[in-house]
C-alpha positions in Angstrom: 123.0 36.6 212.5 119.8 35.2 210.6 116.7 37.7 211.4 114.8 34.5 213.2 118.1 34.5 215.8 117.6 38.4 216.0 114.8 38.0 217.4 115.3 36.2 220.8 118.1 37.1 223.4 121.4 35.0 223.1 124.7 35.3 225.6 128.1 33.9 224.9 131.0 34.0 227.1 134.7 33.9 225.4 137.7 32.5 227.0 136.0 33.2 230.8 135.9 37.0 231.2 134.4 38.4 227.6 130.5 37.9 227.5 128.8 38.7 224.1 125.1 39.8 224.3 123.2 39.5 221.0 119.8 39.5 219.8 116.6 41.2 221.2 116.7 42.1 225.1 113.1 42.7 225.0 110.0 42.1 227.0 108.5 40.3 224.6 111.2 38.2 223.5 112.3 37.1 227.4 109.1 36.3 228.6 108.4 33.8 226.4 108.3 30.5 227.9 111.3 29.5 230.0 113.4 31.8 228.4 113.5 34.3 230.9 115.2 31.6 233.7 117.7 30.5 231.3 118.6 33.9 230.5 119.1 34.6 234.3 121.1 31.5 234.9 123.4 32.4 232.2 124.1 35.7 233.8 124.6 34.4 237.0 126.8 31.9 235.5 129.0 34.5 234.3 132.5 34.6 236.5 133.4 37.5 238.2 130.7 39.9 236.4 131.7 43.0 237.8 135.4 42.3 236.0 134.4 40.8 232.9 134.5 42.5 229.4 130.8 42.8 228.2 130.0 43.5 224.9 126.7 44.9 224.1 127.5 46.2 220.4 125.5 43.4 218.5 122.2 43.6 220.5 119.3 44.4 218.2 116.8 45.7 220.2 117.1 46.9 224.4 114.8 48.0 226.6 114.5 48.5 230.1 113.4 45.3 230.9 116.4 43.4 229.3 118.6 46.1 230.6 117.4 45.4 234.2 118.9 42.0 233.3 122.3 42.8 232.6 122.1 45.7 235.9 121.2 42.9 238.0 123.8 40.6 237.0 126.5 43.7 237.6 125.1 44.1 240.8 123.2 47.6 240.1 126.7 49.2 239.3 128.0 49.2 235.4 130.8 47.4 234.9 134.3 48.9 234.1 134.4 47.3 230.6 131.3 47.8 228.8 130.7 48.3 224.8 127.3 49.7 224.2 125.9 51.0 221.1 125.5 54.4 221.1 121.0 54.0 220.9 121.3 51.9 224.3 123.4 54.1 226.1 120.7 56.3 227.6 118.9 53.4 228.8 122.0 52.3 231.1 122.3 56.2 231.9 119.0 56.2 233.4 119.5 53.4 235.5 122.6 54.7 237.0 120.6 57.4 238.1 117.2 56.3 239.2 119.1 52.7 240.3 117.2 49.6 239.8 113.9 49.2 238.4 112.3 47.1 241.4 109.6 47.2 244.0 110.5 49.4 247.1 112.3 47.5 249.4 110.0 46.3 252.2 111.7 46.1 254.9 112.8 49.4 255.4 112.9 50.9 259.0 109.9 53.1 259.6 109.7 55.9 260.4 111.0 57.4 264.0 108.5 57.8 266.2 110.3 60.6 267.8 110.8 62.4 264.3 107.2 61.9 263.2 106.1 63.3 266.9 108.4 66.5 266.3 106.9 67.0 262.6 103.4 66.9 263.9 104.6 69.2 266.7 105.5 71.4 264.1 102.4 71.4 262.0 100.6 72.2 265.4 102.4 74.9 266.5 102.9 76.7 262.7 98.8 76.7 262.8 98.7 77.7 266.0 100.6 80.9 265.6 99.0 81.3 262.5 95.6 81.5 264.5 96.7 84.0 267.1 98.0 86.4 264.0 94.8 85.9 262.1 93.1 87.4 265.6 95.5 90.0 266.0 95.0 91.2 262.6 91.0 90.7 263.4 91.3 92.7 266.2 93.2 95.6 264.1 91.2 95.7 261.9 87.8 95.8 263.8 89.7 98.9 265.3 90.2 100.8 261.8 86.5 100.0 260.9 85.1 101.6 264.7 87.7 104.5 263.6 86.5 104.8 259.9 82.7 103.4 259.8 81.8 105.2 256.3 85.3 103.7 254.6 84.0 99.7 256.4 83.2 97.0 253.9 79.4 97.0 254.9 78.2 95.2 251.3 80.2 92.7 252.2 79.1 92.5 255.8 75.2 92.2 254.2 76.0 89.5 251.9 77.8 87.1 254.7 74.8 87.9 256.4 72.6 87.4 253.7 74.7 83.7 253.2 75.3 82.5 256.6 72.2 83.5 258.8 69.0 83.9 256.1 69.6 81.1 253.7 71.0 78.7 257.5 67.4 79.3 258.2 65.8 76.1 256.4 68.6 73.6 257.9 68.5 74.8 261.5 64.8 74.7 261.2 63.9 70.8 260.0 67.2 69.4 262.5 65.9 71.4 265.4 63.0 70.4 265.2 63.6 67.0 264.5 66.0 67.2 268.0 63.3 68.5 270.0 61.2 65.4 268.9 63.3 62.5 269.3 64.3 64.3 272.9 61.2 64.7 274.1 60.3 61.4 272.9 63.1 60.1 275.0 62.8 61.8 277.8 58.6 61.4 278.4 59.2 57.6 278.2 61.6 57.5 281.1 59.4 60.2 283.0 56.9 58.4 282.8 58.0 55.1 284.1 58.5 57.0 287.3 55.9 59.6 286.9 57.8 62.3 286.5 55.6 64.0 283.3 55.7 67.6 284.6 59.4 67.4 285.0 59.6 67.0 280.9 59.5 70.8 280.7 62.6 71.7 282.5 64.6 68.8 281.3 63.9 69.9 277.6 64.0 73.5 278.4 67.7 73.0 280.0 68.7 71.3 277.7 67.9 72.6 274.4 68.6 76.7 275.5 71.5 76.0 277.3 73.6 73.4 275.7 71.7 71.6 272.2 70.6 74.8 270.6 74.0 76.3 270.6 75.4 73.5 269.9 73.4 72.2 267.2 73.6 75.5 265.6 77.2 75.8 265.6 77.8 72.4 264.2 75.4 72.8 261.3 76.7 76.2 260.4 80.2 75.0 260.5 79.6 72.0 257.9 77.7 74.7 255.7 78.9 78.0 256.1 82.3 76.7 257.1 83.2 75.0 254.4 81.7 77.7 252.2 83.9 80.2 253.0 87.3 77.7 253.0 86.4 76.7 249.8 85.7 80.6 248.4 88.7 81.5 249.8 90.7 78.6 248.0 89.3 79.6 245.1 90.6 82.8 245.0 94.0 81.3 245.9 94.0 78.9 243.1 93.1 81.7 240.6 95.6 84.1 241.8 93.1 86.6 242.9 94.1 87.0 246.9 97.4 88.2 245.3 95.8 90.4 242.9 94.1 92.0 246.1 97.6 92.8 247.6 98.7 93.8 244.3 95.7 96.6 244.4 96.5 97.5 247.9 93.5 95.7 249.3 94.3 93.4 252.4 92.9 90.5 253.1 92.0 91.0 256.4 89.6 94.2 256.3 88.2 92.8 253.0 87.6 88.9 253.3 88.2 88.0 256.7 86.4 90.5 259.1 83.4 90.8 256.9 83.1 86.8 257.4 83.7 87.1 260.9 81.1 89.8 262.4 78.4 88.5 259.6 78.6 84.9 262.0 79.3 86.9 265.3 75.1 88.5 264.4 74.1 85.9 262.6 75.1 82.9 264.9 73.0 84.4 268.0 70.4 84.8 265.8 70.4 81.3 264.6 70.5 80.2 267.9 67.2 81.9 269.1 65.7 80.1 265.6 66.6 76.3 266.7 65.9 76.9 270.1 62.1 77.6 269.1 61.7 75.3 266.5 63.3 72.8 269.2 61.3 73.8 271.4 57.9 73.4 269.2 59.0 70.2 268.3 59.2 68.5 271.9 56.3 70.4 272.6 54.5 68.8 270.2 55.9 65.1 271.1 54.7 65.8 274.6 51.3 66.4 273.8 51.1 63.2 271.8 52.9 60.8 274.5 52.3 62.2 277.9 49.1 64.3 277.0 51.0 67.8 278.1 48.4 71.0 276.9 50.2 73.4 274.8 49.5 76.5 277.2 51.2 74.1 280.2 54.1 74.2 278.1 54.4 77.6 277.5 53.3 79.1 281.0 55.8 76.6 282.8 58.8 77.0 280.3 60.0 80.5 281.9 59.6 78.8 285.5 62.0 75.9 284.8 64.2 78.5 282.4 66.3 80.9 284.9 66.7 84.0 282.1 70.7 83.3 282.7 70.5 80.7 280.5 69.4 82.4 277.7 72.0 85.2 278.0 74.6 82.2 277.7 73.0 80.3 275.0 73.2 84.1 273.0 76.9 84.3 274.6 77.9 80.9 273.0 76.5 81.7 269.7 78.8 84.5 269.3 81.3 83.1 270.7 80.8 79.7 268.4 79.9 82.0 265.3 83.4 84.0 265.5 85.9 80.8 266.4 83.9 79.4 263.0 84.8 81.9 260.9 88.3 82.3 262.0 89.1 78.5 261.5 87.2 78.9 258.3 89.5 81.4 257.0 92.2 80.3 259.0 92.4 77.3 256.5 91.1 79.1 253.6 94.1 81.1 253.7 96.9 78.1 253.6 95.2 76.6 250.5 98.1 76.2 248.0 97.2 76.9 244.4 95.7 73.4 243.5 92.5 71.2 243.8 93.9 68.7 246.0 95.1 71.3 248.7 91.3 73.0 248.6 89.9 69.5 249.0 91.9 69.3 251.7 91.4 72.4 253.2 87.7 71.9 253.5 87.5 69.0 255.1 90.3 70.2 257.9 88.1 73.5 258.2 85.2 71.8 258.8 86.6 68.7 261.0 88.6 71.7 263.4 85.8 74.4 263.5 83.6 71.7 265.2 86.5 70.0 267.4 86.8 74.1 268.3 83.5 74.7 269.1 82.8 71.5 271.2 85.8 72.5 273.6 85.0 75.6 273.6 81.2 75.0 274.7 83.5 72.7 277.4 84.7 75.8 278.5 81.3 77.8 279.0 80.2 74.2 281.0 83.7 75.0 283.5 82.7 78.5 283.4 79.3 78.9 283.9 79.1 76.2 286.4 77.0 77.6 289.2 74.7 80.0 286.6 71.6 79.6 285.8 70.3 76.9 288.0 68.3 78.6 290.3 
């Protein structure tokens, strides 16, 4: 064979069942003009190809797109009589494992509902158990810091603190006030249409102690100090250092988690208190520009239309908010696996469940709290 014939696939077939490959079986060489369709309609033309003798011995050069030529002429199974030389023999050894070197077949069933149903079931109720341990640990622990207060993790207790409530301070401040604005705002223009202006001081009272101020808060530290702590915690997964702890006797519960989760129980009440002023300040201050309210009207009427219940629960749901927050936070910290794409993950499923948590949970204090702090 002449090194021009060499370089271009060529197929011969010998007294009807002995098929003689030769040449280059290469991507290059088949693709060229219509070469590739007479290729394939020599193949096909082939009878019986599962029974024929092929003879691959005087191919030059093979790769895997010529040898997907000859696999789909066998019918993605190698033929019983096949002479190969010895530098093409992986290639075919490949294909028999990984089969055929073709798009995924479309048209596969999807998936069962019922199966997919039962996985997600699964998930739920592996996180959910997860949760309730994470609390029962909490909860022993708490008990061996009342029991031992000197041997507590209280440096670690001051710098949550420190993270989560003094440097929340700036964020809370500029959207609470913003809130109390664009509320007040709101609210004066329909008052006004029916000349209702004094009522602009319980409406925004109401709703800003009792429901927005907690709410706010919650929502604002979960996006920031949520996701802080997940992603600390994944950190430490991803460099091995949570198993160093348990190596060194030091569990994860007294050292990282309940630190976390009494630095939000203080600081989320406290936090609370802060939006609800600066909240406050800011609707006062809209309602002195659009309905003309004095400053000193606001003040003296807001513990009027305020029942003092209502602060008790707003305090009650920033405790509340700040623990569930810090649970889910390290809740998913924990179950990071050791690699960036898990604590991406993780992060974004903290933050997206601590504030799905907290809005049922304020739900709750609505169901609960019903008939308080109304009169």
């Amino acid at each position: 064979m002449s090194d021009q014939e060499s370089r271009f696939p060529a197929l011969e077939v010998h007294d009807g069942s002995t098929v003689l490959a030769s040449g280059a079986w290469q991507a290059h060489a088949l693709t060229r003009g219509d070469r590739a369709k007479t290729i394939t309609a020599s193949l096909k033309a082939v009878p019986d190809a599962a029974a024929a003798r092929w003879d691959l011995s005087q191919v030059a050069a093979l790769d895997h797109i010529g040898a997907q030529f000859f696999w789909n002429a066998w019918g993605k199974a190698r033929p019983r009589q096949l002479v190969l030389a010895p530098a093409h023999a992986e290639i075919f050894n490949r294909l028999d494992q990984a089969g055929a070197l073709t798009m995924p077949d479309s048209t596969r069933p999807p998936v069962s509902l019922l199966a997919e149903f039962q996985r997600q079931r699964q998930v739920l109720q592996d996180h959910l158990f997860g949760f309730i341990g994470l609390i029962g640990q909490l909860v022993l622990d708490i008990a061996q810091f009342i029991g031992q207060p000197r041997r507590g993790p209280w440096k670690e207790i001051s710098a949550n603190i420190f993270h989560t409530g003094y440097q929340a301070l700036g964020i809370t401040a500029i959207v609470g006030f913003l809130i109390g604005v664009v509320l007040s705002y709101l609210s004066a223009q329909q008052l006004h249409t029916f000349g209702g202006d004094i009522y602009l001081v319980n409406i925004l009272g109401m709703s800003i102690i009792r429901e927005l101020g907690p709410l706010l808060a919650a929502i604002l530290v979960a996006g920031r100090s949520g996701s802080s702590i997940t992603a600390q915690l994944g950190v430490m997964r991803v460099n091995e250092e949570l198993d160093a702890m348990l190596v060194m006797g030091m569990p994860h519960g007294f050292r990282l988690i309940m630190p976390k989760v009494l630095a939000l129980a203080v600081t989320m009440p406290l936090l609370v208190v802060w939006t609800d002023a600066l909240a406050l300040i800011g609707g006062m201050a809209a309602a002195k520009l659009e309905l003309g309210l004095s400053t000193s009207y606001f003040i003296q009427s807001l513990p009027d239309a305020v029942p003092l219940a209502n602060y008790w629960i707003g305090l009650a749901k920033g405790v509340v908010f700040g623990s569930l927050i810090a649970l889910v936070a390290c809740h998913c910290g924990l179950r990071i696996k050791a690699n960036t794409e898990s604590l991406g993950q993780g992060t974004t499923t903290s933050v997206v469940t601590a504030i799905t948590i907290v809005i049922l949970a304020d739900a709750v204090f609505a169901i609960v709290f019903n008939g308080v702090g109304y009169s």
